[in-house]
N, CA, C and O of each residue as an XYZ file, in Angstrom:
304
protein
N     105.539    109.541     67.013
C     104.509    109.581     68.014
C     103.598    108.368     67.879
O     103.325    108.004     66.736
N     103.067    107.664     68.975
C     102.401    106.793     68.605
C     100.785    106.964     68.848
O     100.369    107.308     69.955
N     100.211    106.794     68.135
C      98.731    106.951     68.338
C      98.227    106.223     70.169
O      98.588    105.257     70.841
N      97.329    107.254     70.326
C      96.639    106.936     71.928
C      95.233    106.230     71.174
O      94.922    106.039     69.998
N      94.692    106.005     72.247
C      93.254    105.837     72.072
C      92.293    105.874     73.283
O      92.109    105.114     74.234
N      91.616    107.332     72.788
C      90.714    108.094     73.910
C      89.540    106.805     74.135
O      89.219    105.949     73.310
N      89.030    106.993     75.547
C      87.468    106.199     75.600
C      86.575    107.119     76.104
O      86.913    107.570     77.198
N      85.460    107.573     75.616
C      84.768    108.250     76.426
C      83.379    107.595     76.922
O      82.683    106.681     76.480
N      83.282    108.426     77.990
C      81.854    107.092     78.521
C      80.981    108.118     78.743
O      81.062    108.979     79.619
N      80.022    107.966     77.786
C      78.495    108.775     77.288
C      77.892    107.976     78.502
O      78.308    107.035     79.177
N      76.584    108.834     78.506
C      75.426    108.526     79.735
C      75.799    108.963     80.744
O      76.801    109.667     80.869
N      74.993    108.588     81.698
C      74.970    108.877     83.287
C      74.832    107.281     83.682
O      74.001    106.378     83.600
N      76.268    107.521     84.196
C      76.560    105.714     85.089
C      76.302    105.908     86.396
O      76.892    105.208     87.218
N      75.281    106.991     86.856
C      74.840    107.016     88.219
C      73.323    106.233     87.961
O      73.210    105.261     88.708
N      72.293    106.425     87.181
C      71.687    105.135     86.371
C      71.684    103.785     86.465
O      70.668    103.111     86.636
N      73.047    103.266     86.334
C      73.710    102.130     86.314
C      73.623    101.550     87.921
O      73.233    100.462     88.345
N      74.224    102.902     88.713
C      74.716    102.309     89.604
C      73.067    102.376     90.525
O      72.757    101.401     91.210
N      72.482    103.135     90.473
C      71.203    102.512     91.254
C      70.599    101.389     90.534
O      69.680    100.695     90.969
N      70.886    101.325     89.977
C      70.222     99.898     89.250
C      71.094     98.538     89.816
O      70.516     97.462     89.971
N      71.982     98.642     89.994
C      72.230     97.493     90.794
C      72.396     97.669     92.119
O      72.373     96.582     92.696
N      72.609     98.908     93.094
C      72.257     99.450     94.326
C      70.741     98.207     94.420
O      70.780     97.277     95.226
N      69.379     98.443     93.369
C      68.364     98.086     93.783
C      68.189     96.546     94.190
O      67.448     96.139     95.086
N      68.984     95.791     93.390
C      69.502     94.515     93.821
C      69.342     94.034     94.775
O      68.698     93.024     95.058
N      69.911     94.707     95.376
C      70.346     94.171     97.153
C      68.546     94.502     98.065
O      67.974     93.498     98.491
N      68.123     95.351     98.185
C      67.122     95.513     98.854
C      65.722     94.559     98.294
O      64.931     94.077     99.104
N      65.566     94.379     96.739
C      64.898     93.136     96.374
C      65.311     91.902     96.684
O      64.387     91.093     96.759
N      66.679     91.361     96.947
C      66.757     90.165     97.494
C      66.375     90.304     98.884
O      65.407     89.598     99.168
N      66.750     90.865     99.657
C      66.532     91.309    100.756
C      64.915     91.215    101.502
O      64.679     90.843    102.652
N      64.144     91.572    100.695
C      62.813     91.608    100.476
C      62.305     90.042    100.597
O      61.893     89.314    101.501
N      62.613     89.909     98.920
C      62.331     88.349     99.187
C      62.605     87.534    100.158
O      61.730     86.897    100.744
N      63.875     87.465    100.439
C      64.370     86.696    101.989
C      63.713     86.726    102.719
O      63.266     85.676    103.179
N      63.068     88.754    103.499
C      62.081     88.488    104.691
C      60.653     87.537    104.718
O      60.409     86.656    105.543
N      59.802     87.960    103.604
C      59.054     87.356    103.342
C      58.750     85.928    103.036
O      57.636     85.412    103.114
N      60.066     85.238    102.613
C      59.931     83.865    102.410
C      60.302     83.233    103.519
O      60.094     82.023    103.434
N      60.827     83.618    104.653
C      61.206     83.734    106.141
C      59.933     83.592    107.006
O      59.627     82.567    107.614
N      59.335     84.574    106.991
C      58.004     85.104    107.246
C      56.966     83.595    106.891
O      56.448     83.004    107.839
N      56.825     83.253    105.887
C      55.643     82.476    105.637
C      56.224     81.164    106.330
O      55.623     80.579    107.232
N      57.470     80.758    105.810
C      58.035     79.460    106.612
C      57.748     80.048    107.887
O      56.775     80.727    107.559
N      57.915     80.276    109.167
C      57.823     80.440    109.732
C      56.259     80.892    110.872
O      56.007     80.942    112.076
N      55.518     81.151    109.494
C      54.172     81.172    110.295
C      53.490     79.756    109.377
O      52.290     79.491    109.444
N      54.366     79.026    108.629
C      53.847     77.655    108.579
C      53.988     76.528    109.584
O      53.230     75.560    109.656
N      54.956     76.742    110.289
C      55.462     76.103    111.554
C      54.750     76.625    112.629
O      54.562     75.751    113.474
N      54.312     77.634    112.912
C      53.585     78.363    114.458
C      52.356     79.548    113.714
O      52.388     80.761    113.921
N      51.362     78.857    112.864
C      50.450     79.794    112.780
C      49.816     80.797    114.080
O      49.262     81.845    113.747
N      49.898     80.511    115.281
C      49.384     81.514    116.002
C      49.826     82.313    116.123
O      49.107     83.208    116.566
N      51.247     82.667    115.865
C      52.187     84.275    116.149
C      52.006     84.576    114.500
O      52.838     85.314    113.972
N      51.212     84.160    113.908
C      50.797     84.837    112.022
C      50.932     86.350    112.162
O      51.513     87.083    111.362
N      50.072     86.866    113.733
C      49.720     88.217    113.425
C      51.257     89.226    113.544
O      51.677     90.150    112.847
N      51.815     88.521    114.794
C      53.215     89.648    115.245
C      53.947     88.667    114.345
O      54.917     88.386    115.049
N      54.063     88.057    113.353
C      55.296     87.870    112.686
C      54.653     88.293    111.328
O      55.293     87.971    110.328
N      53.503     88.953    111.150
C      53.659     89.946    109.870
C      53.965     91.481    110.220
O      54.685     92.251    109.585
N      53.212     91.739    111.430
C      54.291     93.157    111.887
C      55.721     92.602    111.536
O      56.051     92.695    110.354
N      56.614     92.034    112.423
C      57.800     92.091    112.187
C      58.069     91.958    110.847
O      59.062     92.613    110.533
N      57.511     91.298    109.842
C      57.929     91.188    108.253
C      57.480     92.954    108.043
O      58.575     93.484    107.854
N      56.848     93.605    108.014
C      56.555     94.572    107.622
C      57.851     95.788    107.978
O      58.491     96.530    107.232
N      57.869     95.591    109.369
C      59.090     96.610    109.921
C      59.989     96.004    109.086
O      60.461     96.898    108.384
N      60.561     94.747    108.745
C      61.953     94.052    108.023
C      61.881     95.011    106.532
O      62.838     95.676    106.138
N      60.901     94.948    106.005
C      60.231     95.233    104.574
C      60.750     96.548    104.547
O      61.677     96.935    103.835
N      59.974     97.341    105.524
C      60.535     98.966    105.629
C      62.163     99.132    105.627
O      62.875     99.565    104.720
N      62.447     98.764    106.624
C      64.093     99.126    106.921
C      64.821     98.520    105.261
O      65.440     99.338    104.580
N      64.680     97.276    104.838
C      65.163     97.370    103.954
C      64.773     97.998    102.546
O      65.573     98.230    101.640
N      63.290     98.251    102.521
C      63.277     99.149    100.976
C      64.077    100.915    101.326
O      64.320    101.699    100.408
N      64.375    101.237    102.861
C      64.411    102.154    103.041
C      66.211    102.136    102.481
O      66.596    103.289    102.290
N      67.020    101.347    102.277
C      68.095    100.965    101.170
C      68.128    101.807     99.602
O      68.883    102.384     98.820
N      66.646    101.370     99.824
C      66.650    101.687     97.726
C      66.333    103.409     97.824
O      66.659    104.302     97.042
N      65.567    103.469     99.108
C      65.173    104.713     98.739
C      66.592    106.182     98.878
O      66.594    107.344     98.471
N      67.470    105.473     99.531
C      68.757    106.124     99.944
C      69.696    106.308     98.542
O      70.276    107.350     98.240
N      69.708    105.026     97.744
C      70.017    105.070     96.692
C      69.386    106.448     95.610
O      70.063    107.202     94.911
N      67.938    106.423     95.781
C      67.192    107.633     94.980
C      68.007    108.648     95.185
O      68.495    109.269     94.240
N      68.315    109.011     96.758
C      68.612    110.108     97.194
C      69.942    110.838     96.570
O      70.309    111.949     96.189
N      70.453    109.420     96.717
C      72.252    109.888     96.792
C      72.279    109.830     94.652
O      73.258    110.071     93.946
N      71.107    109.505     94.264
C      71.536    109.827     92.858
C      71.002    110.788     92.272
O      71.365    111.031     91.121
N      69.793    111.757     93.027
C      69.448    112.978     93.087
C      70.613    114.537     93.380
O      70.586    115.711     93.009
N      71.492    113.730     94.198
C      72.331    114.544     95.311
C      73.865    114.435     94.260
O      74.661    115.374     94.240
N      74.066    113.277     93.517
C      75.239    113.483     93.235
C      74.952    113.619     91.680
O      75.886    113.357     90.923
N      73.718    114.012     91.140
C      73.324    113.836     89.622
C      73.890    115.767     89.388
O      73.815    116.303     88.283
């Protein structure tokens, strides 16, 4: 017989996986916002409706991470 060799994987790799799930919605973030300022450096008078629109951008994408919470609540 020849010897096997078991692996077992201790922890919760649902942990893991929102942790790099969060990734994506912090770059994401950054992008709008660094978007955002270029852009009201070029046309300061639309400053005001192009921080609404950064704000709605901001929402929709942290609303990413928060899906992540969910689905590691839901599948924990």
């Amino acid at each position: 017989m020849e010897p096997t060799i078991l692996a077992e994987i201790t922890g919760n790799i649902a942990t893991v996986g929102y942790g790099l799930a969060a990734i994506g919605p912090g770059i994401g973030i950054g992008i709008v916002a660094g978007k955002t300022v270029e852009a009201m450096a070029r046309q300061p008078e639309l400053a005001g409706r192009l921080q609404v629109t950064m704000f709605l951008g901001i929402a929709f994408t942290e609303l990413l991470a928060f899906i992540g919470v969910a689905v590691f609540f839901i599948f924990v």
